[in-house]
N, C-alpha and C positions, 0 to 999 in steps of 0.2 A: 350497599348495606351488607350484602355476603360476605365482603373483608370485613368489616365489625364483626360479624358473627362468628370469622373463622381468628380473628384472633382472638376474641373475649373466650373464644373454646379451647386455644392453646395457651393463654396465660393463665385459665384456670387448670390445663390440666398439669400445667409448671407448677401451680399453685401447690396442687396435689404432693408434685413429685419433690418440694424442697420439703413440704412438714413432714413429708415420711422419713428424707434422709435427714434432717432433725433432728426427728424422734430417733432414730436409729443412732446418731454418732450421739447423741444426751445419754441412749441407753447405756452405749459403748464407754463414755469414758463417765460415764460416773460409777462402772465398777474400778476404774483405776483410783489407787488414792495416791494423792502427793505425798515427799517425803518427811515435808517436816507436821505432818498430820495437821493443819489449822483447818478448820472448819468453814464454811462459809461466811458465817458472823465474825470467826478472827479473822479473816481476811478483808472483810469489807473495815471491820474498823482500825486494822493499823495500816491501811492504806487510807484513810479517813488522816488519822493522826503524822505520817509521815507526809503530809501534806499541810498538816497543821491546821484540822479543821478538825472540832469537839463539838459543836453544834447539833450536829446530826446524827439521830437515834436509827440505829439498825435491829430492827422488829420479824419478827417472822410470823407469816400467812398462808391460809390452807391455799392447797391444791398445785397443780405443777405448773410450770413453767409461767406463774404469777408474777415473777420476780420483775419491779421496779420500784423507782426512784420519784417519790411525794415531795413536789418544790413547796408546796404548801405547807406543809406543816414538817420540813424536812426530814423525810424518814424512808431510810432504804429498807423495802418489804422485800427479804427472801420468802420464796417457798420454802416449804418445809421441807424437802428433799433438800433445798442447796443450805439452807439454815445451818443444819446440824450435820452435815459432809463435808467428809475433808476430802473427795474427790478434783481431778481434774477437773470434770464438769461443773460443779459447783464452783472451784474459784475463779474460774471464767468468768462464771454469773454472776459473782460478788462482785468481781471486781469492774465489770462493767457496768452494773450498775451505781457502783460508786464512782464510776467516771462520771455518770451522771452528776452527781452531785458536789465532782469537781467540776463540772460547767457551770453549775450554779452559784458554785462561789466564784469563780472566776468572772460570771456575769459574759461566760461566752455566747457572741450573737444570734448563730442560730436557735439555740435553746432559748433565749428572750422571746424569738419571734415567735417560737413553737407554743410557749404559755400563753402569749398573749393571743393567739388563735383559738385555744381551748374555748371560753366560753363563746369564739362565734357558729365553731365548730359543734360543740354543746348545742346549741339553740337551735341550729341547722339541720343537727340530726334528728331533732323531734318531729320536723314537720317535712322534712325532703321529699320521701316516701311520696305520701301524700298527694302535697303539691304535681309533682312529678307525675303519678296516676291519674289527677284529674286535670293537668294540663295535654297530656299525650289523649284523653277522650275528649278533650275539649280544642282541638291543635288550631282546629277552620275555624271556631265560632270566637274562641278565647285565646291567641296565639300566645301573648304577653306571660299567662299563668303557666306555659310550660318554661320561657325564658328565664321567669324567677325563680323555679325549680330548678334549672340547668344553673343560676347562680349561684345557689345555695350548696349545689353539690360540686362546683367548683373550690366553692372554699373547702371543701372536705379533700378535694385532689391536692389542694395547693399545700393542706394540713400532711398529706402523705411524703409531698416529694421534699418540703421541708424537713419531714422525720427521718431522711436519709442521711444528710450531712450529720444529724444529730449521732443518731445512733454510730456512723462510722468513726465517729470522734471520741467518742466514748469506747468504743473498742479499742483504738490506738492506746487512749491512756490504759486501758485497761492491762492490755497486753505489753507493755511500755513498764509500764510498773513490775507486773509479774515476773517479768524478766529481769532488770534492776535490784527488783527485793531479796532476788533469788528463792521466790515460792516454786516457780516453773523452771526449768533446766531444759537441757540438750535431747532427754530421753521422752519430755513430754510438753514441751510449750508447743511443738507442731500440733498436737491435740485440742490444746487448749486456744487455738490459733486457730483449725478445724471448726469447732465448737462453735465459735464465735462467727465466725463464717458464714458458716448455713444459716445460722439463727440470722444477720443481715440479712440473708437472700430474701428471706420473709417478707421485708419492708419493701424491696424492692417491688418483688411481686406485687407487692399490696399497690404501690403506686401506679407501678404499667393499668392493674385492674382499674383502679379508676379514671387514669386517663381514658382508657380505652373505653370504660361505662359513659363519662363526661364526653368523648368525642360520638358515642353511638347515640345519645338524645339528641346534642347539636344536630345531628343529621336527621333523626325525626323532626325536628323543630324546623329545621330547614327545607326539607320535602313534605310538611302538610303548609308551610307559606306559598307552596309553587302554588297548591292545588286553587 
């Protein structure tokens, strides 16, 4: 159990140390602006149209670093900083996010498999917690209540490491584009490359943490069956 402990304590302090340099290169290059000044929203929609998709409404939403992509009712949500920015960082954001919703049209797989988890993922996280706590006080009397706990939070890990290919396929196109369209250039697509980067690392993180949270019950659930 002390290896559980000593890595859930270094990939949260990883955790720590990618949203800080995040936030720091988001702060850094959203004072750079790009040269042909388009804004977040122009960039999310003529990368929309140069793709030849009209479908899809690009909408802007309070608070930072909100920015995604609604299969639902197809609508790419900037933040309002990347909205109305014609920063580096901003069309990063745009445009990755409308990778998103070139997977969508394209009917790319992993993004398929990533919706169709949503709602087990949804209904799983209402009650995980829960379960979870009162299978770990119940380990000797009730073993089973903590195994369905440990499944439910499985399909939440399988939900993260799924979101990895997604997101990294989305930044290709993203950055793929930017380059082609000639929004980003020589003097600043490394930034916007950068940018995109870190923001990945997130996801990663997020998955190590829950495998390693999914592997530290398995092993309660397995040392209160010895007892």
């Amino acid at each position: 159990m002390a290896g559980i402990y000593f890595l859930l304590i270094l990939i949260a302090v990883a955790g720590f140390g990618v949203q800080a340099m995040l936030q720091s290169r988001f702060k850094k290059y959203s004072r750079i602006p790009i040269r042909n000044g388009m804004t977040g929203r122009d960039i999310a929609e003529k990368m929309l149209h140069d793709n030849g998709i009209y479908d899809v409404q690009v909408i802007s939403v309070r608070g930072q670093l909100t920015d995604h992509y609604n299969p639902t009712n197809k609508t790419i949500n900037l933040s309002e900083p990347v909205y109305g920015s014609n920063s580096v960082a901003a069309a990063a954001v745009a445009a990755h996010e409308t990778g998103h919703a070139l997977q969508h049209a394209k009917g790319y797989a992993p993004l398929k498999m990533r919706s169709a988890l949503v709602p087990v993922v949804s209904a799983a996280s209402k009650w995980v917690t829960w379960i979870l706590l009162l299978g770990i006080v119940m380990v000797q009397t009730f073993p089973a209540l903590l195994w369905i706990g440990i499944a439910l939070f499985a399909s939440t890990t399988l939900f993260s490491f799924v979101t990895l290919p997604v997101e990294k396929n989305a930044t290709n196109r993203a950055l793929n584009w930017l380059s082609s369209a000639g929004v980003t250039d020589v003097s600043n697509h490394s930034q916007a490359t950068d940018a995109l980067r870190w923001a990945g690392y997130t996801y990663v993180v997020a998955a190590l943490s829950s495998l390693a949270t999914l592997l530290y019950y398995i092993m309660i659930a397995m040392s209160g069956s010895r007892r």
